[in-house]
CHARMM internal coordinates of N, CA and C (Angstrom, degrees):
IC EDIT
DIST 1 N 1 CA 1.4516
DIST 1 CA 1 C 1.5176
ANGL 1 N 1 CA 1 C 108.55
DIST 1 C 2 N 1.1775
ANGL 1 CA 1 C 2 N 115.10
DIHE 1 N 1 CA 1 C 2 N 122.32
DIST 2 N 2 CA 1.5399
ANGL 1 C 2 N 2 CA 114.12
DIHE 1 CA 1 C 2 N 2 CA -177.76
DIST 2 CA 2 C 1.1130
ANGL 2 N 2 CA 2 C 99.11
DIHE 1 C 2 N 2 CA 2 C -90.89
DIST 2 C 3 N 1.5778
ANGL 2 CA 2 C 3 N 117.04
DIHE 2 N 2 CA 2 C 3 N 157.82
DIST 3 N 3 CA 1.3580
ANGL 2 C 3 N 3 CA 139.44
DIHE 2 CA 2 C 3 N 3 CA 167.64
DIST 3 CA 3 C 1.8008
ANGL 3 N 3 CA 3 C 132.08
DIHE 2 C 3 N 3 CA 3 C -88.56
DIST 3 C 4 N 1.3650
ANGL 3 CA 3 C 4 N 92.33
DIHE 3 N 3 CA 3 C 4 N 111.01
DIST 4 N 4 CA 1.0987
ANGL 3 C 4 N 4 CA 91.43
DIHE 3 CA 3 C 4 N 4 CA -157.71
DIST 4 CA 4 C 1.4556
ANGL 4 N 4 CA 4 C 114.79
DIHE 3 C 4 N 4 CA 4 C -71.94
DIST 4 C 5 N 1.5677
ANGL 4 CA 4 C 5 N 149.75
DIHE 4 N 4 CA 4 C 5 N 141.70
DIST 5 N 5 CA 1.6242
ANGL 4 C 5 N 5 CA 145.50
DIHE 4 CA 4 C 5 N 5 CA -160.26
DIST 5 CA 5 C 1.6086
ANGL 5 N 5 CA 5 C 103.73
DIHE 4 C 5 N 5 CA 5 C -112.70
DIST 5 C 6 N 1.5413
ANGL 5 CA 5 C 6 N 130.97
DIHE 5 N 5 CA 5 C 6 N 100.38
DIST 6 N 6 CA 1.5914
ANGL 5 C 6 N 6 CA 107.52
DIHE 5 CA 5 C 6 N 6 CA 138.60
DIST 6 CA 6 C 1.3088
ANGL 6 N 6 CA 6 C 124.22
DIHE 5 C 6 N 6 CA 6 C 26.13
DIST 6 C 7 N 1.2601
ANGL 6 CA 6 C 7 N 126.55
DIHE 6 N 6 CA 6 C 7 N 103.82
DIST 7 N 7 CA 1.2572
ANGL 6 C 7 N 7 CA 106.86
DIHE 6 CA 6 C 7 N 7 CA 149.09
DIST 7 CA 7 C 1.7494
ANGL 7 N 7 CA 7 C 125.13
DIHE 6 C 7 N 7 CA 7 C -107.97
DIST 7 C 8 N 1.2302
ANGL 7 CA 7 C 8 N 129.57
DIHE 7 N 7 CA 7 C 8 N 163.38
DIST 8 N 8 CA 1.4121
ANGL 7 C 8 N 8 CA 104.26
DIHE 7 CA 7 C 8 N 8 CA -145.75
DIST 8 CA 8 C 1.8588
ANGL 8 N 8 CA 8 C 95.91
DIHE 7 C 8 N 8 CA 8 C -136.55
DIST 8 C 9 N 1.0613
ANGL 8 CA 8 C 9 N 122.40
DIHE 8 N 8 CA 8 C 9 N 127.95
DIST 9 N 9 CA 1.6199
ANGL 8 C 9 N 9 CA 132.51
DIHE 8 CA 8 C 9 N 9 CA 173.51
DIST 9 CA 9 C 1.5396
ANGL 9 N 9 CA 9 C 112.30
DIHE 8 C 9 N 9 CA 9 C -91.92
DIST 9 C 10 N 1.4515
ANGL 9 CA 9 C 10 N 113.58
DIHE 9 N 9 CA 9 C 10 N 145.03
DIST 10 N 10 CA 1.5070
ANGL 9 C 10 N 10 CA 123.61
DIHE 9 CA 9 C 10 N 10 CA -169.48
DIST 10 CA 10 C 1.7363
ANGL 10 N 10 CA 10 C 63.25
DIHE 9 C 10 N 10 CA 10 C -86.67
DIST 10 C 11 N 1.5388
ANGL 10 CA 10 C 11 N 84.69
DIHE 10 N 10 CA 10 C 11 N -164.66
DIST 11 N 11 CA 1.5025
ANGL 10 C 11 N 11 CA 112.74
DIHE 10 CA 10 C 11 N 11 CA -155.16
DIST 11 CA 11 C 1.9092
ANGL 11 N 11 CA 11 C 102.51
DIHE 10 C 11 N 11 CA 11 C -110.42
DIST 11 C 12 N 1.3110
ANGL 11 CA 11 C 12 N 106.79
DIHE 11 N 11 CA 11 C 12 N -22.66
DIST 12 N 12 CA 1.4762
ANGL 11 C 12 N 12 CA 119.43
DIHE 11 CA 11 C 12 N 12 CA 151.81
DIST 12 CA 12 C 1.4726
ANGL 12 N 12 CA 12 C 112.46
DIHE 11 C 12 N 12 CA 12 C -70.88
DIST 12 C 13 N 1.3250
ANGL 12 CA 12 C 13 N 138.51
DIHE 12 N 12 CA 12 C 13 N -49.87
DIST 13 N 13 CA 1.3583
ANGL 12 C 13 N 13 CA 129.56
DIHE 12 CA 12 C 13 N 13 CA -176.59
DIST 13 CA 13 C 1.8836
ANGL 13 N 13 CA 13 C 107.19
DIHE 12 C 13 N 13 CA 13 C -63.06
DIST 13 C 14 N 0.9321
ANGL 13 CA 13 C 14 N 104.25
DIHE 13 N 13 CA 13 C 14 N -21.57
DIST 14 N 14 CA 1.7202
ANGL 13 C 14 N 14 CA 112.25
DIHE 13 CA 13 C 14 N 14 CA -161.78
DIST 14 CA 14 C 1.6206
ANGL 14 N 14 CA 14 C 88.97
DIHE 13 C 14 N 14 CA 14 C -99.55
DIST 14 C 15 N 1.3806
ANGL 14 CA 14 C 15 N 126.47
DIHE 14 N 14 CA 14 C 15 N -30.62
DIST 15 N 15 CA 1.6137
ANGL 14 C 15 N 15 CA 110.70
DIHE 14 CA 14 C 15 N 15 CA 173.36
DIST 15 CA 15 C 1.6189
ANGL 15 N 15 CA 15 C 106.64
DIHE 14 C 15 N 15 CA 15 C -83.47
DIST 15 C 16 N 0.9012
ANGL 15 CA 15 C 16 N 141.42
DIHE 15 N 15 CA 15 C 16 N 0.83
DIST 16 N 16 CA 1.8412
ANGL 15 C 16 N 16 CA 168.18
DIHE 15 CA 15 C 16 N 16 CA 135.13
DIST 16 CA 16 C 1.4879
ANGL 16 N 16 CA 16 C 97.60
DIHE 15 C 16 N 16 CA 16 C -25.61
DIST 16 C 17 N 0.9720
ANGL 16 CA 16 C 17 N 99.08
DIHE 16 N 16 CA 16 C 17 N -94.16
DIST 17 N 17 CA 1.3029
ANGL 16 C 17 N 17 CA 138.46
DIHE 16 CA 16 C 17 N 17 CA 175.27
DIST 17 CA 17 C 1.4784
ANGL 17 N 17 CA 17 C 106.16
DIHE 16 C 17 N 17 CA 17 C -26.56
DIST 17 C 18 N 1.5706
ANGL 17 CA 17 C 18 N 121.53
DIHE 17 N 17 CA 17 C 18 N -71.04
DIST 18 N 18 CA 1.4029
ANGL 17 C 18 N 18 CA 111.19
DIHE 17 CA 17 C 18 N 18 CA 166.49
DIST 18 CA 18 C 1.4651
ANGL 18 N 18 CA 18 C 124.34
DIHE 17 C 18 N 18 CA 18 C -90.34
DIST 18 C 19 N 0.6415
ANGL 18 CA 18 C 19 N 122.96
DIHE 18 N 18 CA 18 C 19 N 10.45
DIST 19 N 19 CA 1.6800
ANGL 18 C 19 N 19 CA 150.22
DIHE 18 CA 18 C 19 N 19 CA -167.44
DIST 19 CA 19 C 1.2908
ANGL 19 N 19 CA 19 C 117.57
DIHE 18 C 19 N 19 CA 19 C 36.69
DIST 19 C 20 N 1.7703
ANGL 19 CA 19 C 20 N 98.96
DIHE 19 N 19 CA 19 C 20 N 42.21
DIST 20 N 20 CA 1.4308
ANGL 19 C 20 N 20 CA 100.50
DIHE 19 CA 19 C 20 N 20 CA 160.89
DIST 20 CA 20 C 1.5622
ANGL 20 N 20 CA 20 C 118.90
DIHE 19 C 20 N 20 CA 20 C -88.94
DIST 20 C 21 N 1.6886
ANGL 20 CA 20 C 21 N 104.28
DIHE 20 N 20 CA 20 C 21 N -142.85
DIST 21 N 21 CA 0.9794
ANGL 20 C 21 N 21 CA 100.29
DIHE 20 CA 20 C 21 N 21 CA -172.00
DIST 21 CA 21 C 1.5689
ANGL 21 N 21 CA 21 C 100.58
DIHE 20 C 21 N 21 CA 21 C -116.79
DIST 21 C 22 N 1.2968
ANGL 21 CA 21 C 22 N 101.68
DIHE 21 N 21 CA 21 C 22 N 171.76
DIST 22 N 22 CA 1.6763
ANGL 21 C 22 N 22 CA 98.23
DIHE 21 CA 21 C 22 N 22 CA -170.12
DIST 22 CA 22 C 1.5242
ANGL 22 N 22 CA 22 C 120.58
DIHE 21 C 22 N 22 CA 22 C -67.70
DIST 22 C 23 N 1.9961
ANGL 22 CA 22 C 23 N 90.65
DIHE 22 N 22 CA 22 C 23 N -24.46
DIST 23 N 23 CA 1.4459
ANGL 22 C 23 N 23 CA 104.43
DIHE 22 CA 22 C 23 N 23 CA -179.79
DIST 23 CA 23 C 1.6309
ANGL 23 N 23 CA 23 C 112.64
DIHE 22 C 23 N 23 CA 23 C -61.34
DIST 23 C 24 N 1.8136
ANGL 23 CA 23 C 24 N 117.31
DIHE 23 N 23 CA 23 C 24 N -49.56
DIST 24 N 24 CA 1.2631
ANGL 23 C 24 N 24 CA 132.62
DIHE 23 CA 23 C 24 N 24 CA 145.05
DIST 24 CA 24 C 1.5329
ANGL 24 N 24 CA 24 C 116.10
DIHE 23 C 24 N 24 CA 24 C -11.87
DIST 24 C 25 N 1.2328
ANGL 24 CA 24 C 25 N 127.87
DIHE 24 N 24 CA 24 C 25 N -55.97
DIST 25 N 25 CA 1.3476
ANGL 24 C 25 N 25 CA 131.21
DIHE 24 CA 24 C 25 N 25 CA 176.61
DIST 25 CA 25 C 1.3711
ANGL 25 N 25 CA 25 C 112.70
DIHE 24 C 25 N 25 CA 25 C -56.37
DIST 25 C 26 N 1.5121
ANGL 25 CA 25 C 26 N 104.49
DIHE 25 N 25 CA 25 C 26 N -60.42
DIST 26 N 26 CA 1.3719
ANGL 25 C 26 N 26 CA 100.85
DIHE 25 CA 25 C 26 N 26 CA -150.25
DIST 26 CA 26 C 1.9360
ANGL 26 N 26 CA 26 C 103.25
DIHE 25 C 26 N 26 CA 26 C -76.15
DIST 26 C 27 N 1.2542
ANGL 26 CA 26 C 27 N 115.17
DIHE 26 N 26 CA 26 C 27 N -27.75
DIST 27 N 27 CA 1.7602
ANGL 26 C 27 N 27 CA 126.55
DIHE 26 CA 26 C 27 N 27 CA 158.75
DIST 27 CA 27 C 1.6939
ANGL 27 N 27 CA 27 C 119.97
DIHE 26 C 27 N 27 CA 27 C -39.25
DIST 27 C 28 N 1.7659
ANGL 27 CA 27 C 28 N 99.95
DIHE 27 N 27 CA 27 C 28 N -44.21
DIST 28 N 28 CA 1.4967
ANGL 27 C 28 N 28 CA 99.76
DIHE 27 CA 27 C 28 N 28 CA 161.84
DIST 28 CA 28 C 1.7319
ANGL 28 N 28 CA 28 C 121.90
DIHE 27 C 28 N 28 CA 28 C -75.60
DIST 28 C 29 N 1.3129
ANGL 28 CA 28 C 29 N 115.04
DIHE 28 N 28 CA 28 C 29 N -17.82
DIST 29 N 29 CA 1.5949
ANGL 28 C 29 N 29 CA 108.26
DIHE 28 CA 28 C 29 N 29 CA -179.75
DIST 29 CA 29 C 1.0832
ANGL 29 N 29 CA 29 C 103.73
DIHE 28 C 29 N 29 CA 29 C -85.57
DIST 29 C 30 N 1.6660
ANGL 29 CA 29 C 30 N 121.57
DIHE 29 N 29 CA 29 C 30 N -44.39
DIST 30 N 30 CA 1.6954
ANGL 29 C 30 N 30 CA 120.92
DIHE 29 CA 29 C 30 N 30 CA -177.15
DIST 30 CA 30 C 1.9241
ANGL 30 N 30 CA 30 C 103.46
DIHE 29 C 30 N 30 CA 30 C -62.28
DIST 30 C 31 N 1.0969
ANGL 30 CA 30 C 31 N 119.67
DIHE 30 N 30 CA 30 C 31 N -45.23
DIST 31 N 31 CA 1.8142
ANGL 30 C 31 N 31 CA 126.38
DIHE 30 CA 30 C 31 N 31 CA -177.84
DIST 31 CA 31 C 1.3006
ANGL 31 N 31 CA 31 C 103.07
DIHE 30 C 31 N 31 CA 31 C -59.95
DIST 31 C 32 N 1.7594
ANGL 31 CA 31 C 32 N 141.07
DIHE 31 N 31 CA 31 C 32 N -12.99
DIST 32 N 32 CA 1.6695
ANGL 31 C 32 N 32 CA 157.38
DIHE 31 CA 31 C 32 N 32 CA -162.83
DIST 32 CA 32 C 1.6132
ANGL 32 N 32 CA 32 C 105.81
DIHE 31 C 32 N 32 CA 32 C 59.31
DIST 32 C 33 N 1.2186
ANGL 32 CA 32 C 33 N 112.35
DIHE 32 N 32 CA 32 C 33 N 24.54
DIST 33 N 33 CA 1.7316
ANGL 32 C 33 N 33 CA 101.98
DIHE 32 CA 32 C 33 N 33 CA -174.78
DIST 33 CA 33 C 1.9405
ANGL 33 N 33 CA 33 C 101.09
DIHE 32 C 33 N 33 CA 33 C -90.72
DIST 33 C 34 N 1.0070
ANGL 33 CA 33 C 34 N 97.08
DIHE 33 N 33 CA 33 C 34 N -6.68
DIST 34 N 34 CA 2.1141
ANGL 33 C 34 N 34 CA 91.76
DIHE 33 CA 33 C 34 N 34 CA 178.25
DIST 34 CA 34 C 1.5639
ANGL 34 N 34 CA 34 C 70.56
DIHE 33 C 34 N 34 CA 34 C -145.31
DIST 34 C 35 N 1.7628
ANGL 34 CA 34 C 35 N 107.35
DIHE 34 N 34 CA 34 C 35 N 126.86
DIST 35 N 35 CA 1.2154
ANGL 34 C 35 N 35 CA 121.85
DIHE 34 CA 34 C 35 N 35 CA 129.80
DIST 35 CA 35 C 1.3366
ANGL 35 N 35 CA 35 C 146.17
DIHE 34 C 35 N 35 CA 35 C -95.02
DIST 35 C 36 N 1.4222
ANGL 35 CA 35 C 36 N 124.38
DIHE 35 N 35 CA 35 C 36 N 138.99
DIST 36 N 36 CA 1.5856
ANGL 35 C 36 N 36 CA 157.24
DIHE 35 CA 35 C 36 N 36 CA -138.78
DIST 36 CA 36 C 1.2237
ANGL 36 N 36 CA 36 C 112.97
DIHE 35 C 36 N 36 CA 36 C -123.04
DIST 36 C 37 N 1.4032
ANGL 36 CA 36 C 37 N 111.02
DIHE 36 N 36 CA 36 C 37 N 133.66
DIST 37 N 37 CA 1.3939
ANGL 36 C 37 N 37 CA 123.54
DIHE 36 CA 36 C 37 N 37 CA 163.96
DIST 37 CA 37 C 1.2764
ANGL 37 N 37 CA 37 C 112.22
DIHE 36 C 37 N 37 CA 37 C -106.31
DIST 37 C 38 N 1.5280
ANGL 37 CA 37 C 38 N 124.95
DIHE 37 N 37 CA 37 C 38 N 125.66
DIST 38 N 38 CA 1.4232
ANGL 37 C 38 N 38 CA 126.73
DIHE 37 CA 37 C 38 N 38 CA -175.36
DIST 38 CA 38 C 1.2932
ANGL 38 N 38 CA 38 C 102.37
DIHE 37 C 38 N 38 CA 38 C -70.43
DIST 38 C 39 N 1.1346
ANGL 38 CA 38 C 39 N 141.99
DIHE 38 N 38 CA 38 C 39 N 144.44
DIST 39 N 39 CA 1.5584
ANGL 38 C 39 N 39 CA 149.64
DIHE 38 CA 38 C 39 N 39 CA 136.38
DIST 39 CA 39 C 1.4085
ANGL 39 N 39 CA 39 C 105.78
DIHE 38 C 39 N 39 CA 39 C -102.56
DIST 39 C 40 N 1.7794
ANGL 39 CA 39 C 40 N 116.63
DIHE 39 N 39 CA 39 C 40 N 116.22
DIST 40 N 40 CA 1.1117
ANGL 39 C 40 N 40 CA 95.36
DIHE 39 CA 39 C 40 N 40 CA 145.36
DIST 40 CA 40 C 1.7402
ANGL 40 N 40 CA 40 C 100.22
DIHE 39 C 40 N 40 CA 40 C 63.95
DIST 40 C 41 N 1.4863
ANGL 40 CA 40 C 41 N 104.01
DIHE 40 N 40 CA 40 C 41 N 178.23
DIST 41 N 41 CA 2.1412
ANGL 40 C 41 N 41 CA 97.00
DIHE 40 CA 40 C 41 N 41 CA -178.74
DIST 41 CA 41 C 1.6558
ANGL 41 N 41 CA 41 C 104.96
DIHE 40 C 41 N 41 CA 41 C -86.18
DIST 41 C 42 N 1.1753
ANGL 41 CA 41 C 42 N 114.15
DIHE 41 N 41 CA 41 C 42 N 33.63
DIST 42 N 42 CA 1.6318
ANGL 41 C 42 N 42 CA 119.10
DIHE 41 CA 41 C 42 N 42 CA 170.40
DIST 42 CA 42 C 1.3991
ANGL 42 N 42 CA 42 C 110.90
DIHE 41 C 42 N 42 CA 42 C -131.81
DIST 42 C 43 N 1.2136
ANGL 42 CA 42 C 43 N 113.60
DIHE 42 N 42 CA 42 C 43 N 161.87
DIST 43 N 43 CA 1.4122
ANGL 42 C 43 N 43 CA 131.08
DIHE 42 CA 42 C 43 N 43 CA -169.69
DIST 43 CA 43 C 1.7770
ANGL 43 N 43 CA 43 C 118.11
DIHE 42 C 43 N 43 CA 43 C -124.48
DIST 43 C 44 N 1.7911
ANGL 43 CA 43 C 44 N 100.22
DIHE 43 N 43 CA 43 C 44 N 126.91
DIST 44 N 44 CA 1.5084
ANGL 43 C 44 N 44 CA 93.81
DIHE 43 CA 43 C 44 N 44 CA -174.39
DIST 44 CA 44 C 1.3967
ANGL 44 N 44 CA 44 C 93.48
DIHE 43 C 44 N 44 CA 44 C -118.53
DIST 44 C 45 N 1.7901
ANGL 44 CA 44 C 45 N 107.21
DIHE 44 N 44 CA 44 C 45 N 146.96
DIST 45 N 45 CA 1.4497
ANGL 44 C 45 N 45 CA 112.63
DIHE 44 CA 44 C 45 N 45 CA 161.92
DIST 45 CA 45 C 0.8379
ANGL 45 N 45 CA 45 C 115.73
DIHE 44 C 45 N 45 CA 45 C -106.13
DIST 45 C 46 N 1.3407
ANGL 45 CA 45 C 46 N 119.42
DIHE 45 N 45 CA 45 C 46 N 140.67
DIST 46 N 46 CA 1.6490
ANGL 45 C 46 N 46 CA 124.18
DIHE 45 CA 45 C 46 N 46 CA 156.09
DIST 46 CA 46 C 1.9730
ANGL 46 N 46 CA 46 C 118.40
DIHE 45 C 46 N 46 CA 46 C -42.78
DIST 46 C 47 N 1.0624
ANGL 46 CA 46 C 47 N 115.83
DIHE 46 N 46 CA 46 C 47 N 138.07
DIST 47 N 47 CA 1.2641
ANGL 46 C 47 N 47 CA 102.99
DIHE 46 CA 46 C 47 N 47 CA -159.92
DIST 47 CA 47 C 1.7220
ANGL 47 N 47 CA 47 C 78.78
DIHE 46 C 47 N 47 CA 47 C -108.13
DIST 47 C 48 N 0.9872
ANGL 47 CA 47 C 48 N 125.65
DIHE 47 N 47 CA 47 C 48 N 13.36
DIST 48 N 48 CA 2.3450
ANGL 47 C 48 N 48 CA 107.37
DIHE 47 CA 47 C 48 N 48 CA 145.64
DIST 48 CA 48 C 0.9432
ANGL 48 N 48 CA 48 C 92.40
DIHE 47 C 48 N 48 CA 48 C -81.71
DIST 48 C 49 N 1.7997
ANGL 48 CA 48 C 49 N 132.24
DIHE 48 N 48 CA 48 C 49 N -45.38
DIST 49 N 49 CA 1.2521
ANGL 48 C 49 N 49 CA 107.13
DIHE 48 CA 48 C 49 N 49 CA -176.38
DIST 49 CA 49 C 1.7399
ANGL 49 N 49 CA 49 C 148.97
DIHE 48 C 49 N 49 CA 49 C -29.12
DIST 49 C 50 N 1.3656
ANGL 49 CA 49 C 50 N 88.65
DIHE 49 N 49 CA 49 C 50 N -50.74
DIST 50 N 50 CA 1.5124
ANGL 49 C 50 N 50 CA 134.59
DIHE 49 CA 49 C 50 N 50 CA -173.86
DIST 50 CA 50 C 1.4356
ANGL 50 N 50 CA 50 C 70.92
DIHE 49 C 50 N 50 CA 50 C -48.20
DIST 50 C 51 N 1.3697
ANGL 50 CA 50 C 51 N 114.63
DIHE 50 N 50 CA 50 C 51 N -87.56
DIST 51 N 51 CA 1.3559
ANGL 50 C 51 N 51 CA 127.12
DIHE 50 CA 50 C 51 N 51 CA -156.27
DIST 51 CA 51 C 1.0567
ANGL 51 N 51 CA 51 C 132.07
DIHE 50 C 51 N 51 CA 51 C -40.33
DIST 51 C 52 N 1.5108
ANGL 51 CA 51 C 52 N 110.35
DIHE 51 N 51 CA 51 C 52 N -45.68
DIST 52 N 52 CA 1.2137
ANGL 51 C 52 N 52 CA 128.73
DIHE 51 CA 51 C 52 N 52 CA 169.53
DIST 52 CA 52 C 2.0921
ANGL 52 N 52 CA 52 C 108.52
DIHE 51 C 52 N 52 CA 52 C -52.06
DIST 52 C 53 N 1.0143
ANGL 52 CA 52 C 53 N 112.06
DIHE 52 N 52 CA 52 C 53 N -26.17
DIST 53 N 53 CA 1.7839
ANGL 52 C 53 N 53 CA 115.08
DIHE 52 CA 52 C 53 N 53 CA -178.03
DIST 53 CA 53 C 1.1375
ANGL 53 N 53 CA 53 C 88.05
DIHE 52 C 53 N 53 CA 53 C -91.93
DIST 53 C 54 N 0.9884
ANGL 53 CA 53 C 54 N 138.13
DIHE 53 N 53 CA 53 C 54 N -71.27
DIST 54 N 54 CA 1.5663
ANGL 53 C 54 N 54 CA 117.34
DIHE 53 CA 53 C 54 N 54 CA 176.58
DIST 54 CA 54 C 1.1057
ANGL 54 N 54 CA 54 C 133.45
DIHE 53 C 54 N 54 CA 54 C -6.47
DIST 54 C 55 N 1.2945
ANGL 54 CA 54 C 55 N 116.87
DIHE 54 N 54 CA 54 C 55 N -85.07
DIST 55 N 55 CA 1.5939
ANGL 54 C 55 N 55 CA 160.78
DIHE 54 CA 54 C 55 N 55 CA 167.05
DIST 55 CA 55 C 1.6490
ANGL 55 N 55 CA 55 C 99.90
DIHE 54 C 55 N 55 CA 55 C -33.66
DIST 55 C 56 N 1.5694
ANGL 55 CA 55 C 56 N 109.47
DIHE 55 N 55 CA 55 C 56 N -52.05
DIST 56 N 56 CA 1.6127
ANGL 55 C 56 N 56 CA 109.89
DIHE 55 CA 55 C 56 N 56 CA 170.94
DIST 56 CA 56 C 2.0040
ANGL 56 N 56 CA 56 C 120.72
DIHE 55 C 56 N 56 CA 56 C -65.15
DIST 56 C 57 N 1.7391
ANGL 56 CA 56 C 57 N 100.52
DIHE 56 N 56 CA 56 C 57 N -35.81
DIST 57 N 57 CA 0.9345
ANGL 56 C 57 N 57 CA 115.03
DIHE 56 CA 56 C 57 N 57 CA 175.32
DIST 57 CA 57 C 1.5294
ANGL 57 N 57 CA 57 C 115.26
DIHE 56 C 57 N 57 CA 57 C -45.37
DIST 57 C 58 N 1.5334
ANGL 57 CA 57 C 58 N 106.11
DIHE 57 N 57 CA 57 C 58 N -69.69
DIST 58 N 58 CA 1.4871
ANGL 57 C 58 N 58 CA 130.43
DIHE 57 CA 57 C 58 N 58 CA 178.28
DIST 58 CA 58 C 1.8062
ANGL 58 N 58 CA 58 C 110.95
DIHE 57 C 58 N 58 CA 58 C -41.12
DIST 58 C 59 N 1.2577
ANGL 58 CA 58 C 59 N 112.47
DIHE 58 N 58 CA 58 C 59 N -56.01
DIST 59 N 59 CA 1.4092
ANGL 58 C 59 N 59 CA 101.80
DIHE 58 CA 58 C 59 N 59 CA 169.61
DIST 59 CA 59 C 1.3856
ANGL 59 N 59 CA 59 C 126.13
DIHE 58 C 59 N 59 CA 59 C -75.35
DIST 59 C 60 N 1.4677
ANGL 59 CA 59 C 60 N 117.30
DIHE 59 N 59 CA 59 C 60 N -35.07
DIST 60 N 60 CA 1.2291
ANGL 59 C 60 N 60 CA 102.51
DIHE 59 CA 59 C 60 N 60 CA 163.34
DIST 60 CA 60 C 1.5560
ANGL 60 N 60 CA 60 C 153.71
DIHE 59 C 60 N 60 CA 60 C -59.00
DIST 60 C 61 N 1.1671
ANGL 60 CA 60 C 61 N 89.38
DIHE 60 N 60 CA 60 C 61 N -9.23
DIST 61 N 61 CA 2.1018
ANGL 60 C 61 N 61 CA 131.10
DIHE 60 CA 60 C 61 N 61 CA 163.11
DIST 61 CA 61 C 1.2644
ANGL 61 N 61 CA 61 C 111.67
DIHE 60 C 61 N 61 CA 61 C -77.85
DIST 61 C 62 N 1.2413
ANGL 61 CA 61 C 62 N 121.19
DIHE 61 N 61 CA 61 C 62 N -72.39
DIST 62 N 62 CA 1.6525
ANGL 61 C 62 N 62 CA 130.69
DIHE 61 CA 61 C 62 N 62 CA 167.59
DIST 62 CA 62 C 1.5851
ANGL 62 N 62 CA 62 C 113.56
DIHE 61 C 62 N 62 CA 62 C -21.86
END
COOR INIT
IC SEED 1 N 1 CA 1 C
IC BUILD
């Protein structure tokens, strides 16, 4: 069984992604709705993460 690794989005790929803005991003990590791993003075997400806000997004609309 292989192990599967994190993969991890800067905070520009993840405002991509929703096609906000980066400022948008970083308002959802400081508010705790997308959690962040600091690197260093930048921030990586887990990209289930990503998903996981999504996924909350989508039903909470529905």
């Amino acid at each position: 069984m292989a192990e599967q690794r994190a993969h991890f989005l800067t905070v520009a790929e993840v405002a991509d992604m929703l096609r906000v803005s980066s400022m948008t991003v970083y308002r959802l990590i400081k508010a705790g709705e997308l959690n962040a791993l600091r690197v260093g003075k930048s921030y990586r997400l887990a990209e289930d993460e990503v998903d996981r806000y999504l996924a909350a997004g989508f039903t909470q609309a529905g």
